[in-house]
N, C-alpha and C positions, 0 to 999 in steps of 0.2 A: 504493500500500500504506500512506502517510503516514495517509490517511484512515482505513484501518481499524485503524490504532493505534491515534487520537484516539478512537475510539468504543470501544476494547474498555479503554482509561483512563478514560474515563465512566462506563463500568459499574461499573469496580473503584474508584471515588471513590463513586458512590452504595452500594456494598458495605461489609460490615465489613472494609476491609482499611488496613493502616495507612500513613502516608507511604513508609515505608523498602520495604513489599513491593509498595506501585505502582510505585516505582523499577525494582526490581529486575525485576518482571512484564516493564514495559515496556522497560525495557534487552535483556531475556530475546528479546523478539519482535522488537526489532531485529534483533539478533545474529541470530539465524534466520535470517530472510529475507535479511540479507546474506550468509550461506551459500548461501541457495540462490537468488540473484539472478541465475542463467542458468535456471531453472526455471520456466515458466510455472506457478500456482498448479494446475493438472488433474494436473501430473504428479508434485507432492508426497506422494509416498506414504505409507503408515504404516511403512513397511519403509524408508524412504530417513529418515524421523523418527527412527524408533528405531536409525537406524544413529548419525545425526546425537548423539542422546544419548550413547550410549553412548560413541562417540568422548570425547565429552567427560569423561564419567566414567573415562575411562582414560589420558584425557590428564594427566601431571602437571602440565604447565608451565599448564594451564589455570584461566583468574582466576573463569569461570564454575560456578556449581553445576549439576551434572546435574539433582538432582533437583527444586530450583528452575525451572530451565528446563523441565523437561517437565511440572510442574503448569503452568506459565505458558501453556505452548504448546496442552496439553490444556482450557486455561479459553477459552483465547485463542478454537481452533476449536469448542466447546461456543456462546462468545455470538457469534460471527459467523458462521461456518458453519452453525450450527445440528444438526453433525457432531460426533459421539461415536470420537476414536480409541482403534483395539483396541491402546494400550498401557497398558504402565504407566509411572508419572512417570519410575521410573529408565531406561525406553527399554523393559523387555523386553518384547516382543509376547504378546498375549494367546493364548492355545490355539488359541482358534474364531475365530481370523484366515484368511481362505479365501488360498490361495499358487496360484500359476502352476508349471508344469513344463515344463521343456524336454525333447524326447525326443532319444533319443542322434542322429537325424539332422536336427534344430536345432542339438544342442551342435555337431557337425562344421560346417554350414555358418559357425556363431558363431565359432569359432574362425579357420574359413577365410577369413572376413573380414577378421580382424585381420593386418595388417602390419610392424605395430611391433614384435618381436622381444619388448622391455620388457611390453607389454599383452598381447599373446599367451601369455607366459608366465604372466604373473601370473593371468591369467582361469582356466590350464589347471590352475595349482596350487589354485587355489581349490576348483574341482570336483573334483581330485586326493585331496582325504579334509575336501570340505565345511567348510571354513573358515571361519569370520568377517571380517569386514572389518577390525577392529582385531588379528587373526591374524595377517592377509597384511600388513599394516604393518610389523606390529612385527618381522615373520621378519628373522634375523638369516644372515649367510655361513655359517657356523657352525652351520647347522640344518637345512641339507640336508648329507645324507652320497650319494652316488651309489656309493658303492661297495660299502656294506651295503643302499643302497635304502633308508633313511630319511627322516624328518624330523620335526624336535622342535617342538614346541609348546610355547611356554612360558607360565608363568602365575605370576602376582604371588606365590603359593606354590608353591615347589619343590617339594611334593607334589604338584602337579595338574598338573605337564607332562604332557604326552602324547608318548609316541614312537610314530609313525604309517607305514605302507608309502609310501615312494617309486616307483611306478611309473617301471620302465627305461624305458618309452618317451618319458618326459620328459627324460630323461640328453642327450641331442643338442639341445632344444633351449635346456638350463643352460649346458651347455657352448659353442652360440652363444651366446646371453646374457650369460655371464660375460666370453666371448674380447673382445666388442663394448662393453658397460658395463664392467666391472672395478669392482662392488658391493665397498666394503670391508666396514664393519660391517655397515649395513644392506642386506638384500638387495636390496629395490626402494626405493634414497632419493628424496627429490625432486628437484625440478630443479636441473639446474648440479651433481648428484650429491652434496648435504649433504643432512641432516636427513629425516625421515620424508617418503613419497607422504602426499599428505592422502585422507580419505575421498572428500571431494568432487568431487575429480580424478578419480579411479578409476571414481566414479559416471557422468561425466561421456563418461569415452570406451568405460564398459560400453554406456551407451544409446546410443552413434553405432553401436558395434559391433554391436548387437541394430537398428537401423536398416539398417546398411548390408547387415546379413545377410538383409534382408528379412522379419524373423518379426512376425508380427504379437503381439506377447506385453506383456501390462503386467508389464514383469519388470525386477529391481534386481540386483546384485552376488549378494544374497540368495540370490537362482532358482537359482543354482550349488551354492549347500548344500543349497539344499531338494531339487532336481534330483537331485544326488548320493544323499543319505537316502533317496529313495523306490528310484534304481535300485539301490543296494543291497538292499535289500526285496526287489524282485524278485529278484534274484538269487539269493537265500534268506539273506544275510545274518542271522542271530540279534540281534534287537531291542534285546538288552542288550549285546550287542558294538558295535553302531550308539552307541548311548548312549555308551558310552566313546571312541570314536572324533571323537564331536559333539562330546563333553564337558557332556553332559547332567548337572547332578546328582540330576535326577528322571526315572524311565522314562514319566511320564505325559507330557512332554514331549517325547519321544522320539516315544510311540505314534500321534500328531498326524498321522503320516505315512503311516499304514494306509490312511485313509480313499480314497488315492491311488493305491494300487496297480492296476495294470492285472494281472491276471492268466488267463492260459486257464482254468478251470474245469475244462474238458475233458481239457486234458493233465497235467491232475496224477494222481499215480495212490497210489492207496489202500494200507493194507499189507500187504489182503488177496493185490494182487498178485506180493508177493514169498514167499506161503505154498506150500507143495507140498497142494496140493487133493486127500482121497481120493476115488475114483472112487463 
């Protein structure tokens, strides 16, 4: 990968770019790839990218610029790749980015794979009400209630928490969880039980989990939110309620999810059938 640094700092030396932002480019592309240094480059995603971003950009203790890094990253695959990624610098993915779905008898076997109590939960909570990956981080003991069925989502303004349904059927396996971890602050910390799970961990034992589950799917942590989104849809969830629940702050971003629905045609029925017809 040494090689293809040198050459994408060639480029940006023959370019208008100055000392300090080849630096910085180039430090940018390190940092990457040392992220994702159990990755073979096929299975760098856009979705494992913009996870990777965003991490950062929510990371405080982080020395790196988000949005630095993602022009860098996005230059980076434009002159070696020759590949255009669907984001944008700050990580967010583009609209007409095409997403994988898992149907509900993938999620069962996905889940049935997993043995670790720790990753078993945290996957189910994900899909639980479509979360994000810097979501599920950051959830603290304190933000599941099992007794109202909640759980809070919180966000850098106290205006835009979300208080979300706790599905009871996850109650049994918090409560192993908890009896077994004993999570203080944070719910899922890292290892040795301090400090946050990082992204790339999570990523890491999602894809053995989608491996060992046998699915054949180009699918990231992501697939659980998108997954979620669409079968609520079917379900007939209301698209502006999806939205709030995502934490969308645009419904056109929301609406993304349409394109996926599977639906009978056939059995849906009209309003004519619920009229009293005169003879």
């Amino acid at each position: 990968m040494t090689h293809l640094i040198e050459r994408f700092t060639e480029h940006l030396k023959k370019g208008k770019y100055n000392s300090a932002t080849i630096a910085a480019y180039r430090n940018a592309i390190f940092v990457f790839y040392n992220h994702f240094r159990d990755y073979p480059q096929s299975k760098i995603t856009d979705e494992l990218i913009s996870n990777y971003l965003l991490g950062l950009s929510n990371n405080k203790n982080s020395k790196y610029d988000s949005i630095q890094s993602g022009k860098a990253i996005k230059l980076f695959y434009e002159v070696i790749f020759s590949k255009k990624l669907n984001l944008k610098s700050t990580g967010k993915i583009k609209e007409e980015l095409a997403i994988d779905i898992l149907s509900k008898e993938e999620l069962f076997q996905l889940f049935k794979s997993v043995k670790n109590i720790k990753h078993k939960l945290l996957l189910m909570l994900v899909y639980n009400n479509g979360l994000k990956v810097n979501e599920i981080i950051n959830l603290e003991t304190t933000d599941l209630d099992t007794v109202n069925n909640t759980i809070t989502i919180r966000h850098k303004d106290p205006k835009k928490n979300r208080i979300l349904r706790l599905s009871p059927n996850l109650n049994w396996h918090i409560e192993k969880y908890i009896s077994k971890n004993q999570p203080k602050k944070v719910f899922f910390p890292g290892s040795g039980g301090e400090g946050y799970y990082s992204a790339r961990n999570i990523q890491l034992f999602f894809q053995k989990a989608i491996n060992e589950a046998g699915l054949d799917k180009h699918a990231t942590l992501n697939t659980l939110r998108h997954s979620y989104a669409v079968h609520c849809l079917e379900m007939g969830l209301d698209i502006h309620i999806l939205q709030k629940i995502l934490g969308h702050s645009n419904i056109q971003t929301t609406s993304i999810y349409m394109q996926f629905l599977k639906v009978n045609m056939e059995s849906i029925k009209g309003p004519i059938e619920f009229l009293e017809l005169p003879t």
